[in-house]
PAZA-685290 format. One line per 3 residues: for each residue x, y, z of C-alpha. Coordinates in steps of 0.05 Angstrom, whole numbers, plus 5000, padded with zeros to 4 digits. Layout:
BEGIN
X:Y:Z | ... $
***
This chain:
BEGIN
5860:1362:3308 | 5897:1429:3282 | 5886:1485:3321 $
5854:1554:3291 | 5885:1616:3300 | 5839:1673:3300 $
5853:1749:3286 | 5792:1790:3333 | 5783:1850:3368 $
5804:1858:3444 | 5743:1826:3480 | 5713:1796:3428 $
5694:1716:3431 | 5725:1672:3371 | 5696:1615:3358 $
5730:1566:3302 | 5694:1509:3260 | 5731:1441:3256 $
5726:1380:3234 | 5707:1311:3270 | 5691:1236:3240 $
5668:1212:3179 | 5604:1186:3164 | 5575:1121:3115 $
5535:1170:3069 | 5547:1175:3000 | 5519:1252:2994 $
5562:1272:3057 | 5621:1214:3042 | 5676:1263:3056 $
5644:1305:3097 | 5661:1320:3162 | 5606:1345:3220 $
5603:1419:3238 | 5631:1435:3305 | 5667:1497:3336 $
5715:1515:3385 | 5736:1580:3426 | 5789:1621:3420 $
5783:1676:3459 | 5739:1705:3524 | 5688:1748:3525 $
5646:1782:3590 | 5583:1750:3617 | 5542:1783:3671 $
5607:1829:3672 | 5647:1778:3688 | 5700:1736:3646 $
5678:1689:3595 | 5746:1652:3576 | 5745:1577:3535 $
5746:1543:3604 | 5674:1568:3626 | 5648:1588:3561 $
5589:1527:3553 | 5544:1544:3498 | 5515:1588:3442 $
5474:1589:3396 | 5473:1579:3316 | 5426:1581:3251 $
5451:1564:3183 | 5429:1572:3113 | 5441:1552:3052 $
5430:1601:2998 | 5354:1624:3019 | 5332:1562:3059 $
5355:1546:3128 | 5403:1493:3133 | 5395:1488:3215 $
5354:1537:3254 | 5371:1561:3320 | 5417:1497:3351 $
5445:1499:3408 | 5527:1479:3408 | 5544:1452:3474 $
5621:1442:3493 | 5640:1373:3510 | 5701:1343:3541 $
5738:1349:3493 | 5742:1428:3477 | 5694:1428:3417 $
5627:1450:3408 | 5572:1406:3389 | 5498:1396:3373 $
5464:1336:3394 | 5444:1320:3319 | 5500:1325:3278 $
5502:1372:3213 | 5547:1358:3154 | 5586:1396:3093 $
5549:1397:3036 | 5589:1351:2992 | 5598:1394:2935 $
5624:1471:2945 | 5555:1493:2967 | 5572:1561:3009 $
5535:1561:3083 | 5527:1631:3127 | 5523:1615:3195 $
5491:1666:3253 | 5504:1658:3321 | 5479:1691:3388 $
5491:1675:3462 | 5460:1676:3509 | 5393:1635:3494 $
5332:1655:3471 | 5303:1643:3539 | 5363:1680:3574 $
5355:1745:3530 | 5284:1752:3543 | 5265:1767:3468 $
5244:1732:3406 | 5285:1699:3350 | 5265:1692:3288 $
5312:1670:3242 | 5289:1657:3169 | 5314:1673:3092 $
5277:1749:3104 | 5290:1765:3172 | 5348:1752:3216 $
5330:1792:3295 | 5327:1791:3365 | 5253:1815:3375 $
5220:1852:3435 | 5287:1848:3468 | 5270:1877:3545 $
5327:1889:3596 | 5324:1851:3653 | 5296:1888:3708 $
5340:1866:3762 | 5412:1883:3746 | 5443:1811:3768 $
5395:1781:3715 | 5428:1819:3661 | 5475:1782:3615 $
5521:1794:3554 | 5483:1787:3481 | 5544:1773:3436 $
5530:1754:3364 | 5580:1735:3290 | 5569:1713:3229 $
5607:1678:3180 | 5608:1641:3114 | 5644:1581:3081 $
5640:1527:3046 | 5671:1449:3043 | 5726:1461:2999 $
5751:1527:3035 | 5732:1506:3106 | 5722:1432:3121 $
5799:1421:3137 | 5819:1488:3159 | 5740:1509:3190 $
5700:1577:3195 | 5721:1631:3233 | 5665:1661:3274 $
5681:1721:3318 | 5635:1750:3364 | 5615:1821:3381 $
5574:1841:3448 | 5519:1882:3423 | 5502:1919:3497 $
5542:1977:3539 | 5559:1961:3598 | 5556:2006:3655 $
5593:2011:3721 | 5585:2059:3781 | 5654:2085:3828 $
5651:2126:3876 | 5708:2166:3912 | 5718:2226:3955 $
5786:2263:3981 | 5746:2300:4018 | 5779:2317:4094 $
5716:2360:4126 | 5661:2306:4104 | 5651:2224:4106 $
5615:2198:4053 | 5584:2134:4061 | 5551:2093:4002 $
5511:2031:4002 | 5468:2029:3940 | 5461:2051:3865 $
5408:2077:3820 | 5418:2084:3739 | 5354:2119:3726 $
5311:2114:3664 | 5351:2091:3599 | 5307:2056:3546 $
5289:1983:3560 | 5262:1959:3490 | 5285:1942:3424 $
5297:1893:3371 | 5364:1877:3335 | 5381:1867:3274 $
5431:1806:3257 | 5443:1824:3188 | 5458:1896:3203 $
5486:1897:3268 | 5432:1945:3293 | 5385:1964:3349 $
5309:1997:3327 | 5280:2014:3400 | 5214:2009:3412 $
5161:2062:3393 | 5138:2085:3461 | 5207:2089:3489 $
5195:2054:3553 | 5249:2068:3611 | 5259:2047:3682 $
5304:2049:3744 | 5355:2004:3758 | 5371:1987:3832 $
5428:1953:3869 | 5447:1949:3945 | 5522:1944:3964 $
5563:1932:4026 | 5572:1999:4067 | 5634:2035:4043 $
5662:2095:4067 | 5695:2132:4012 | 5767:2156:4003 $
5821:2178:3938 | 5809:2110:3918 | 5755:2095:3878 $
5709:2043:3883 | 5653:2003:3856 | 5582:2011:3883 $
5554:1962:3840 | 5552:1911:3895 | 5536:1833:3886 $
5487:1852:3823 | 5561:1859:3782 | 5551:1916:3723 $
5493:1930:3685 | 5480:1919:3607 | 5436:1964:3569 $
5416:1974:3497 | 5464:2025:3461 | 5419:2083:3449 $
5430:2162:3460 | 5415:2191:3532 | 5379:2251:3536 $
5393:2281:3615 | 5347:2292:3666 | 5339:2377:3671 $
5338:2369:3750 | 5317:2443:3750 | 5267:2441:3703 $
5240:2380:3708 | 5256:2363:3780 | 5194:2312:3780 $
5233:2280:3719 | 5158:2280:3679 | 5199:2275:3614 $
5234:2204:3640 | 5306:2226:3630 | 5370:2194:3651 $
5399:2203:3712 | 5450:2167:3756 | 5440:2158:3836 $
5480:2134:3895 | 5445:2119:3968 | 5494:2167:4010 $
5499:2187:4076 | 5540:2254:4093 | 5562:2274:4162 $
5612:2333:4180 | 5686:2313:4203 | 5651:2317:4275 $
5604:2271:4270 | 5532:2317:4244 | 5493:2283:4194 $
5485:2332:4135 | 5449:2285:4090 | 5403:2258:4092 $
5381:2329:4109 | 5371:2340:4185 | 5286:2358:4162 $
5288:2285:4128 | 5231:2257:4176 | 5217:2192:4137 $
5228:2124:4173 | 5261:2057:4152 | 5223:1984:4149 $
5240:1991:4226 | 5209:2052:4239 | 5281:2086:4259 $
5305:2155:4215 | 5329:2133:4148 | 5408:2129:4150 $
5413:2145:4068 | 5385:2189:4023 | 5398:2183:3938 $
5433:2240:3908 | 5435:2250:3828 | 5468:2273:3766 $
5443:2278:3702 | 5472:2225:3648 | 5469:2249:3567 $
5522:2200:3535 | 5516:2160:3490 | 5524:2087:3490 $
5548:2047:3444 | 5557:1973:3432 | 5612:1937:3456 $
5629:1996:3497 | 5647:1995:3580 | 5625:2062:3614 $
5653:2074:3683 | 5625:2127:3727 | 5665:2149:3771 $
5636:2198:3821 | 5676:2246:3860 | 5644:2279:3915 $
5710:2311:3935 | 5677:2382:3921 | 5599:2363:3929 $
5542:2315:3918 | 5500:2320:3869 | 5421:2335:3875 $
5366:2304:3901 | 5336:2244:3872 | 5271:2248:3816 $
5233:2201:3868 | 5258:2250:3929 | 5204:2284:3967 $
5228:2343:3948 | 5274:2323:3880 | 5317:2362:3844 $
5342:2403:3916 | 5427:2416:3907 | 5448:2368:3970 $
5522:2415:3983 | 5524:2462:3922 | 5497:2482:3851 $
5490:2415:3798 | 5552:2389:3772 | 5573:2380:3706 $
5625:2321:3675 | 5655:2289:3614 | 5656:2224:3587 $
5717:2181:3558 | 5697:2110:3527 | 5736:2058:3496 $
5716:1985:3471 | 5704:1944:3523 | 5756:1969:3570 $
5759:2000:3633 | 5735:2071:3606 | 5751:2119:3668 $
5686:2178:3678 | 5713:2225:3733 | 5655:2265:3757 $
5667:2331:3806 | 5604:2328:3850 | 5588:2411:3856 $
5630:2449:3899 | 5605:2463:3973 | 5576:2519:4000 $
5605:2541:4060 | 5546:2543:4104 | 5539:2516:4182 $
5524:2447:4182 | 5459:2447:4216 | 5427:2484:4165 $
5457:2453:4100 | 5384:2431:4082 $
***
């Protein structure tokens, strides 16, 4: 079976219609059964989707304004190719089909679709609450018909329609150790519904937010940066516009704005803990002193689709604030609030270097 070479974007998923056996029916004589194939990886879960462990999408077709199939599921078999359990044919005369596909499933996404001659969405799409349940929503369309496509197939390239989001951390900081162990991206819009014919997010009316969470491995920070997303892997998010949390203003964060968070402990190069600050009284789940406290910057981006955000968080020259759920939020934890700027490109490694605030040169038992 001849191979199809398909022109994408970097990161993008190509899939590739082909054609399989023949079949006794006089409507369908010389047609052959719709099936695809990869051609390129995309990122699931923030991981690498490549042919090998790519498994199965979703796809509707129609045929002028009735569905041909609706939402089938294309499973890859041993032999490469994609197929549904019932088998769907080439119209035998030049009949054009459009053909929408999604992945993950319906069930996956956590939303509704409806796919139908008038409307074509992902509705009441929610992110996941726990990061590690997050996945990649990638989507294409395409059109052809038997005498174009049966022998040499449909090209169907897929987009990711989410931003994903990474958190580093480093510090080249000689007169403080910074140790992190968790991550907080606080309060970006949850809701929405997407459009397949327009490539578009609407989000939901009330504008519902929330906190994501994630726990890593202890890490003491140095020049080199690194990833405090722990086992959860990166998030994905609806592509929406941030509006940042006024830690001043609004240290309660009563507006809902968007913040990021690491779990940090600070100590001088002699061993005093700085932060969490030395009047911190609260306990752990084993009644001892807590050991972290979350310090926070304000986020105002915007994310796009198909975009990769890294954060990279320096706390070379300071820290950040205290957290919106803090005791006392919104308190400078070394210095005044810090300010940063944001490079992005598609679906790459997209490097955010963020100068926590400088530090005040105070003694180290009152840095609170």
């Amino acid at each position: 079976m001849k191979s199809i070479q398909i022109l994408m974007a970097m990161a993008a998923v190509g899939l590739a219609a082909c054609t399989e056996q023949e079949i006794p029916d006089v409507a369908t004589r010389d047609g052959n059964a719709i099936d695809f194939r990869p051609a390129m990886g995309t990122r699931s879960r923030a991981t690498e989707t490549t042919n090998d462990n790519l498994s199965q999408f979703t796809a509707t077709s129609f045929l002028g304004d009735a569905n041909y199939f609706t939402n089938i599921n294309f499973s890859k078999g041993n032999d490469g190719f994609f197929t549904s359990v019932a088998k769907y044919y080439w119209p035998g005369d030049k009949s054009e089909l459009s053909f929408y596909a999604y992945s993950p499933s319906e069930e996956e996404l956590g939303g509704t679709i409806v796919m139908d001659p008038t409307t074509k969405q992902l509705q009441d799409f929610t992110t996941a609450e726990n990061i590690a349940d997050q996945v990649d929503f990638i989507t294409a369309y395409a059109t052809g018909n038997k005498e174009a496509n049966e022998a040499s197939g449909v090209e169907l390239t897929f987009d990711h329609r989410l931003a994903q989001v990474e958190v580093r951390a480093k510090s080249d900081n000689k007169q403080y150790t910074f140790k992190v162990a968790g991550v907080r991206i606080g309060r970006p819009q949850i809701m929405g519904t997407f459009d397949f014919t327009t490539n578009e997010w609407t989000l939901d009316e009330w504008h519902e937010t929330a906190v994501f969470e994630s726990s890593c491995d202890e890490v003491t920070l140095s020049s080199n940066p690194v990833s405090v997303m722990g086992k959860s892997g990166n998030g994905m998010f609806i592509p929406q516009q941030l509006i940042p949390w006024n830690s001043s203003g609004d240290p309660d964060n009563v507006a809902r704005s968007a913040y990021l968070s690491v779990l940090v402990n600070i100590t001088s190069e002699d061993g005093a803990v700085i932060y969490p600050f030395p009047s911190d009284t609260r306990k752990d789940a084993n009644g001892q002193p807590i050991k972290y406290a979350w310090a926070s910057v304000p986020l105002g981006e915007k994310w796009e689709a198909g975009k990769k955000y890294i954060y990279t968080l320096d706390f070379t020259e300071g820290a950040g604030t205290t957290d919106p759920d803090d005791p006392v939020p919104g308190v400078p934890v070394l210095g005044d609030p810090i300010n940063f700027t944001v490079k992005v490109t598609d679906w790459v490694d997209s490097p955010v270097d963020e100068n926590m605030q400088p530090i005040k040169k105070t003694d180290t038992t009152t840095a609170n």
